[in-house]
C-alpha positions in Angstrom: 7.5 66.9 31.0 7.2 64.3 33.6 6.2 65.1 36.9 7.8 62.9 39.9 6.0 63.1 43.2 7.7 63.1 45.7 6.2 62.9 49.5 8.4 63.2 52.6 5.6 62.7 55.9 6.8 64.2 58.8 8.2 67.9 59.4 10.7 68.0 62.5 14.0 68.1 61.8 14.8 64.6 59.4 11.6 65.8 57.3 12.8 69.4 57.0 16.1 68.8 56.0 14.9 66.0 54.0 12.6 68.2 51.5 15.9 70.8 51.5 18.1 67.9 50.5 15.6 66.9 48.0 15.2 70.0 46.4 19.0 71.1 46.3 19.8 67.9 44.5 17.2 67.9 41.8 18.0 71.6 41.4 21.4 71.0 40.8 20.8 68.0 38.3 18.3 69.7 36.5 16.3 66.7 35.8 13.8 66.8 32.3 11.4 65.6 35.2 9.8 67.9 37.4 9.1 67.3 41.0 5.9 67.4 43.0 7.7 67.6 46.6 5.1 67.2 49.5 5.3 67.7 53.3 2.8 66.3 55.5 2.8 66.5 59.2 0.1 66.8 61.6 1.0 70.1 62.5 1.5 73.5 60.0 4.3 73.9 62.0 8.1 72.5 62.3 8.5 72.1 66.0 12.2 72.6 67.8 11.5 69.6 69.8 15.1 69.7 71.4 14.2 73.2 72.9 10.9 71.8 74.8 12.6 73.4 78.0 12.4 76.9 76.9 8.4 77.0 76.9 9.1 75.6 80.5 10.7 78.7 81.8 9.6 81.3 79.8 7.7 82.8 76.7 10.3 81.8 73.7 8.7 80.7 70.7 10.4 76.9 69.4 8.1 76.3 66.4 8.5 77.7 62.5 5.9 77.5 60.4 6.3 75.2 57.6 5.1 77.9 54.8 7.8 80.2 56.0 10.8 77.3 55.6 9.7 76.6 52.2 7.7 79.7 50.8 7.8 78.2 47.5 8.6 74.5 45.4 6.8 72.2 48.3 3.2 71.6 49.1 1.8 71.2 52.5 -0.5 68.6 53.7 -1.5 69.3 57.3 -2.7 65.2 57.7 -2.0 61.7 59.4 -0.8 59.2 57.6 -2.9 56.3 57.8 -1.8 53.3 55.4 0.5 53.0 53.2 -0.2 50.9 50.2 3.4 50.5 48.5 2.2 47.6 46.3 0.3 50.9 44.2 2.9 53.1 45.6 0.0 55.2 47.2 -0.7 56.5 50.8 -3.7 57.3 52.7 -4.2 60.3 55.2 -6.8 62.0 57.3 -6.7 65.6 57.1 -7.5 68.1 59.5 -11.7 67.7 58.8 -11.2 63.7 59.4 -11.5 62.6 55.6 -9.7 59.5 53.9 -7.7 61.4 51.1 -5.2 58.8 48.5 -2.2 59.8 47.1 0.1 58.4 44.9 3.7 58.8 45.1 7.0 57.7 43.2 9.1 58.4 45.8 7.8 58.3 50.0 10.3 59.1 52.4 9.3 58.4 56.1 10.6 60.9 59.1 7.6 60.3 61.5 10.1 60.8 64.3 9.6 59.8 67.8 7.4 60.5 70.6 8.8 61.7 74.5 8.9 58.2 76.6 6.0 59.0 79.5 5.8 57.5 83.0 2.7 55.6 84.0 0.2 57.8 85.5 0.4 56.3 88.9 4.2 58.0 89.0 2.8 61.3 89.2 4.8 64.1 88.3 4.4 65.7 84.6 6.5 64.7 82.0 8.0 67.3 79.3 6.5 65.3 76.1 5.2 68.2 74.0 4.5 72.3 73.7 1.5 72.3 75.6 3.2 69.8 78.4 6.2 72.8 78.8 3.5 75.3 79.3 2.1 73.2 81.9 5.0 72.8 83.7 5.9 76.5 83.7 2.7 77.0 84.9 2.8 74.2 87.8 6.0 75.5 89.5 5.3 79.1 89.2 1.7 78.4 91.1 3.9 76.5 93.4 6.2 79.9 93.9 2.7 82.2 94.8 1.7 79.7 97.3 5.1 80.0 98.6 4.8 83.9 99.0 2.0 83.4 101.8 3.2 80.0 103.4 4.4 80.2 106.8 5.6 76.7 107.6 9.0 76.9 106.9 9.3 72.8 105.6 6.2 73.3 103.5 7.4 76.3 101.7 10.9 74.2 101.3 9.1 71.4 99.4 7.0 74.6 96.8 10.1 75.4 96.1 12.1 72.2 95.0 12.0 71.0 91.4 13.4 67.4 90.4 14.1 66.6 87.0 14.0 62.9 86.8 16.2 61.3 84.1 19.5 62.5 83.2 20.1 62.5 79.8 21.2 65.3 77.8 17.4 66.5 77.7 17.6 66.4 81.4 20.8 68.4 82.0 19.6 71.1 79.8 16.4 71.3 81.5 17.7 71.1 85.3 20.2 74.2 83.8 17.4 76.3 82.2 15.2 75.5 85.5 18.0 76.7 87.6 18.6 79.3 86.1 14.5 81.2 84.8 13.6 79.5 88.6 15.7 81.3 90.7 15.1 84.5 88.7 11.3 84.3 89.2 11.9 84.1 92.9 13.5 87.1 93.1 11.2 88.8 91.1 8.7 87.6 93.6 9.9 88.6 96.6 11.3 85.0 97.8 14.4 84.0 98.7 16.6 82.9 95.6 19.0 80.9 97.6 16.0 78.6 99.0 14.9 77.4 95.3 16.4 73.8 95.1 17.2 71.5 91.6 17.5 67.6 91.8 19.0 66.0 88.8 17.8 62.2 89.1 20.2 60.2 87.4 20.1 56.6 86.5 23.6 55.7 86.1 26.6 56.4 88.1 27.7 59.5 86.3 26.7 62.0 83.9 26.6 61.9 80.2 27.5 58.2 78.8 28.0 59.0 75.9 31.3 60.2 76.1 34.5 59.9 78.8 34.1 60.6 82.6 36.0 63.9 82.7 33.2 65.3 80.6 30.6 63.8 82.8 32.4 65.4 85.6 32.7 68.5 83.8 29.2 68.6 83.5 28.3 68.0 86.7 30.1 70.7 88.1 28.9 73.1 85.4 25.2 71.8 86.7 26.4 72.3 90.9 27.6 76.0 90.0 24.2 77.0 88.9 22.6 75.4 91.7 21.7 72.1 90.4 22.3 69.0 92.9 23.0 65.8 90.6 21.8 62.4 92.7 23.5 59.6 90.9 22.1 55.9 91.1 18.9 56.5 91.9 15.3 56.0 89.8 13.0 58.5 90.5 9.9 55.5 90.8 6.9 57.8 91.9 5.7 61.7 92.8 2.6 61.6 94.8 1.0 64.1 97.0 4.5 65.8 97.2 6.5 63.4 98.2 8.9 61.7 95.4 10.2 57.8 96.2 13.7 56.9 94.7 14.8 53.6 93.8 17.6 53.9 96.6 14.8 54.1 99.0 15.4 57.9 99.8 12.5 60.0 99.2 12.6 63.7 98.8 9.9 66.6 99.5 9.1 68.3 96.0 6.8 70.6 94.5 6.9 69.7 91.1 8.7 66.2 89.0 9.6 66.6 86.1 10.0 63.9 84.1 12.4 63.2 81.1 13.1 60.0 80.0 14.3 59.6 76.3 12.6 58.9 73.4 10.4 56.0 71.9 9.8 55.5 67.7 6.7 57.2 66.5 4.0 54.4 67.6 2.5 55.6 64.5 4.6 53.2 62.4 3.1 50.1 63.6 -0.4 50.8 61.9 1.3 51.4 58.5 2.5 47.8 57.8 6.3 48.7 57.8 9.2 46.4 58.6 9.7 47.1 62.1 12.2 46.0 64.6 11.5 44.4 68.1 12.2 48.2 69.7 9.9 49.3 66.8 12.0 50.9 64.5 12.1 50.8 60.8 14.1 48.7 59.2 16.5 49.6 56.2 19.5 49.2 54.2 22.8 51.4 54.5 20.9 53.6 51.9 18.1 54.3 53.7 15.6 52.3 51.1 12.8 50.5 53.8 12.9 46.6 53.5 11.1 45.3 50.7 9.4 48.3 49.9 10.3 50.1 46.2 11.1 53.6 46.8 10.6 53.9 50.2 13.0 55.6 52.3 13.2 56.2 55.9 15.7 58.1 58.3 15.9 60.3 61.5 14.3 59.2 65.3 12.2 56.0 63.4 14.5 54.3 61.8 17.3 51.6 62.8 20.3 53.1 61.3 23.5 50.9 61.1 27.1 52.0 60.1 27.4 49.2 56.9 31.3 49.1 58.5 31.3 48.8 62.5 27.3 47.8 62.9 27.3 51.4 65.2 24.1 52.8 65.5 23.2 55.8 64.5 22.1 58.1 67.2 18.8 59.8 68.0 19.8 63.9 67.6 19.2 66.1 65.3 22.7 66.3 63.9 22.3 62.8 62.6 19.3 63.6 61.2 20.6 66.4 59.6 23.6 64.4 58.2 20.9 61.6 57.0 19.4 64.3 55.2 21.7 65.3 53.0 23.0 61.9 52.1 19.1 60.9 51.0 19.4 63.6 48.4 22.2 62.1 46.6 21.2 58.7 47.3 17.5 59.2 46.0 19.2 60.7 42.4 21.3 58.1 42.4 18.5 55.6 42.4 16.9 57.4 39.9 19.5 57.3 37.6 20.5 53.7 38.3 24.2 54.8 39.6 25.7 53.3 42.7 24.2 55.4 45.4 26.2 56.6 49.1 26.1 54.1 52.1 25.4 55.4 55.5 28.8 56.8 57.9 28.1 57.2 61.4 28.5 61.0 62.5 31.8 61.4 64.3 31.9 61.8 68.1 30.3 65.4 69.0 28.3 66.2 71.6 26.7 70.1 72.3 24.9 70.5 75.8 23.3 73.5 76.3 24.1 74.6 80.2 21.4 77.5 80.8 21.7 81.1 78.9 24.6 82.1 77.4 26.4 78.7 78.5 27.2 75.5 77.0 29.6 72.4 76.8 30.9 70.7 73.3 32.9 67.6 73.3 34.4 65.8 70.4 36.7 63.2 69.8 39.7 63.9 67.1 42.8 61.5 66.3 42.2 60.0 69.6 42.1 63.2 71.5 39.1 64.3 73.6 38.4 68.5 72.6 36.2 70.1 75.0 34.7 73.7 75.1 32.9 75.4 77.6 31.4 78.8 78.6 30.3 81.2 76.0 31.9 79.2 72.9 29.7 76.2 73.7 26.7 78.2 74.4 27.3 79.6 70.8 28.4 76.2 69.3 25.1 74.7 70.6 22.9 77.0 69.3 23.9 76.9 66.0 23.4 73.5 66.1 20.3 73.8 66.9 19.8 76.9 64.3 21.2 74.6 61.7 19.1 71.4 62.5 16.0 73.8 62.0 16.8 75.5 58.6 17.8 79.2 60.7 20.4 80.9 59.2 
């Protein structure tokens, strides 16, 4: 029997439900060739990047390890990619001890993902990029609560006290709420004065959430102001330094701790591996997801440019689209195979889940021109299984 290798390199959520895609559909088409499926990924571990705010407030746990999502049927390569050679159709990657290892594929799929945007150093502040930046940050503002506890001067222990979250996207929001929320809690707990804890959102624009109509930014806004969370519209948070944070209006606000999240950049790996890359550095590909002049080379999820074949719409950056990539691959990889016309990229209809602090959330969606929203306890539950869903938890 023939053996097809298969290697999908990257695990967050494009790669996971990549390999799950891949799997399901050779499974069902019971091919007389059997597959090698590989994962590699820096980490052993699939990481719930979309829940980087909850390792900011408290203890929760947001990464799986790979071995327990796929127990069995997929080998994994904790490596970096480090060239691809797709004229041989083989790869090169350093593993963990820093040696050059090839390996030839039939199939590559790419899901390298992004990286968090950062601010230049001189801004100050700390920005919520990865696990150990959450931790940091959790750490920061609850050092910033103790000195409170003793400080006497009632403007200094103000400033301890006062968190801005600068950038207002839905990664924002859902931090400010968390914040507000595991914050004031904490200052209770220690003896201070809930009530005195304060939450800047920074945002940009001149209105929440852009994505979708105003009444849902507005919504949101006043979801954020209930919990405590003061959204400054048109304003840049430019720098953080020595407590003091300096906004593009000119205002500048007393702070303890900036935090910064600003969106997402494509993996800067990409760039090193010789890919077809657009000026914004993302990969280019067809509506099928095959990479530009590369044979049996696929890429999908945060690094590539996906366009609806119909409308030019891009696809967006969450994990729902990757998700919905995903499964599409599967088919559209067997279809290759078996030289049948294979599925063309759909954009993901309007629908939007924003997590609003425990037990709370917001979902809007857009259906035969109406605008649905839900709120409360349905979107908190909504959201999550979104997020459940996206990382293979049933």
């Amino acid at each position: 029997m023939n053996v097809l290798t298969c290697v999908v390199v990257g695990g967050g959520y494009a790669g996971i439900n990549a390999v799950k895609a891949i799997q399901k559909n050779f499974h069902e088409e019971s091919s007389k060739k059997r597959l090698r499926l590989i994962l590699i990924d820096k980490n052993p571990y699939h990481l719930r990047k979309v829940l980087l705010f909850k390792p900011a407030v408290g203890d929760e746990e947001i990464t799986i390890l790979f071995k327990k999502l796929f127990p069995e049927g997929v080998e994994i390569v904790q490596a970096t990619v480090t060239k691809i050679e797709s004229g041989k159709k083989r790869m090169i990657y350093q593993d963990t001890a820093g040696n050059e290892c090839p390996l030839n594929y039939d199939i590559l799929v790419l899901t390298a993902g992004s990286i968090v945007r950062k601010p230049d150093p001189a801004q100050g502040g700390m920005a919520l990029t990865d696990l150990e930046a959450a931790k940091e940050i959790r750490e920061a503002w609850r050092v910033n609560f103790k000195k409170a506890m003793k400080e006497t001067n009632v403007a200094e222990r103000q400033r301890l006290m006062t968190i801005a979250v600068a950038g207002a996207g839905i990664s924002g929001i859902e931090t400010s709420a968390e914040l507000a929320h595991h914050v004031r809690a904490d200052a209770k707990a220690m003896g201070l004065d809930p009530s005195e804890v304060k939450i800047y959102l920074l945002n940009a624009h001149n209105r929440l959430f852009q994505e979708g109509p105003t009444k849902v930014g507005l919504k949101l806004e006043h979801s954020l102001a209930e919990k405590g969370v003061t959204t400054i519209h048109g304003s840049k948070a430019l720098k953080e330094k020595e407590g003091i944070l300096t906004l593009s209006s000119g205002k500048t606000i007393p702070v303890g701790l900036c935090v910064w999240t600003l969106g997402l950049l494509p993996n800067p790996i990409l760039e090193e591996l010789g890919l077809p890359l657009t000026q914004e550095g993302y990969v280019v590909v067809d509506s099928s997801y095959r990479v530009k002049g590369l044979q049996g080379v696929y890429c999908i999820g945060d690094c590539a440019q996906i366009l609806d074949p119909t409308s030019g719409r891009k696809d967006g950056k969450t994990c729902k689209e990757a998700t919905a990539q995903a499964s599409r691959l599967g088919k559209i990889i067997l279809a290759d195979m078996e030289g049948k016309l294979a599925p063309s990229h759909k954009s993901y209809m309007d629908f939007f889940c924003i997590g609003l602090g425990p037990g709370q959330g917001l979902v809007w969606t857009r259906h035969w021109g109406l605008d649905i929203i839900l709120t409360g306890k349905l979107g908190w539950r909504i959201r999550k299984l979104t997020w459940d869903v996206a990382s293979l938890i049933k």
